[in-house]
Structures are given as C-alpha cells and as structure tokens.
C-alpha positions, 0 to 999 in steps of 0.5 A: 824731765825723762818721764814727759819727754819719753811720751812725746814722740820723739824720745819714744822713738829713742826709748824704742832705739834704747831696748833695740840695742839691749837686746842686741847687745844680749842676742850678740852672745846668745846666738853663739851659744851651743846646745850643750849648755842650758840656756841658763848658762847661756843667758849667763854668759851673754850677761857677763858680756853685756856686763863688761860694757856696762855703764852704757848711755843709750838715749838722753836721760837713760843708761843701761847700768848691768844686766842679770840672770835670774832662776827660771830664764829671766833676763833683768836690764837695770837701768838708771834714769840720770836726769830724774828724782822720783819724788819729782815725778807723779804716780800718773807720769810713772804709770804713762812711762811704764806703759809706752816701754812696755808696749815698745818693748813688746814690739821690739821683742816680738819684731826683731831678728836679733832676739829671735833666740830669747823668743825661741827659749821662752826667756822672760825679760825684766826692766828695772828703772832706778832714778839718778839716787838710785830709788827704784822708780819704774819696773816691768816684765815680759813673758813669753805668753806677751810675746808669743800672741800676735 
C-alpha cells in the first residue's frame, strides 16, 4: 500500500513531486499579492484558488483534496490517501510515513523559489492525510522555526 511504497525510494521521490507542486500551486497566488492586504488575506485567496482546482491526484495513491487558512498564517493541505484504510496500516508504518513527508516537506519548503514568499512571512504549513474512508490517518506541521534553520 501507500505507507510501504512511500519509503521506497521511488514513490519518495513522487511524494517530494507531490508537496512541490502544492506549494506551487499556493505560491502561484501569493506572489501576486499586494502589500495592501494582510497576509491572512492573501493566504485567503491563494486557498480559494488552490480550491478551485481541487480534487487533484498528484502521485499514485495520494490526492490533494482542498486546502484552508486557518487563524495565525497557517496553511493546512488536506490530503487523501486513495489506496489505503488505516485499520490496515501499523502505528509503525504511519510513523515512518509521516516522518519521510516531513523531512521531504522541510526540504522543499526550505529549498524551493516558488514558496519563497511563505518563507518571507513566517507562514506555518499543516498536512493532513485522511485514508480513502475519510479517517484521519497521518498529520504534520512545519513552523517557520523548521524552515528557517539551516
């Protein structure tokens, strides 16, 4: 399933894919954005875009279902693993899973041009992984504090 297949290199690599272009899509608005309105706003805006293309499959088993802003600059990604039932998967495998999207999330997050305006307003992003019944399965958060140290 998912959860074994995401720590083999390969659908790593398509998980890293995966959080690239979600940020991509986020940053796409973002950059836009004047100085007049807050950032809230602007995070706002880029989700209600992001929204607007969503439900999206971005890598085998995983799909990008919306995204939200929540109190405090956090963006939250919501995703739904389609391939997998947490009941099937062990606390083990859900911890491994959530630890290589962390550290492949931090990379991206620290590395890439495209989120660069997230970077520059301290914006704390949340994942959410539901499995394909809807249960919550997986969830991280990354502060400015992760991303900002080298």
């Amino acid at each position: 399933k998912i959860f074994l297949s995401l720590c083999i290199i390969t659908k790593y690599q398509n998980m890293k894919n995966v959080i690239c272009l979600s940020l991509a899509m986020a940053s796409f608005a973002l950059t836009s954005c004047t100085k007049e309105k807050s950032i809230d706003d602007d995070l706002k805006e880029v989700a209600a875009n992001i929204n607007k293309t969503t439900p999206q499959n971005l890598a085998d088993g995983v799909r990008l279902d919306s995204v939200s802003v929540q109190p405090g600059k956090i963006f939250k990604y919501n995703y739904t693993l389609t391939d997998d039932v947490k009941e099937s998967v062990s606390p083990e495998e859900i911890q491994v899973f959530k630890n290589n999207a962390k550290e492949g999330a931090l990379r991206v997050i620290k590395t890439s041009p495209e989120i660069k305006e997230f970077r520059d307003n301290d914006v704390t992003m949340v994942y959410s992984y539901y499995d394909k019944n809807g249960k919550p399965t997986a969830d991280f958060k990354i502060t400015p504090e992760e991303y900002k140290t080298k």
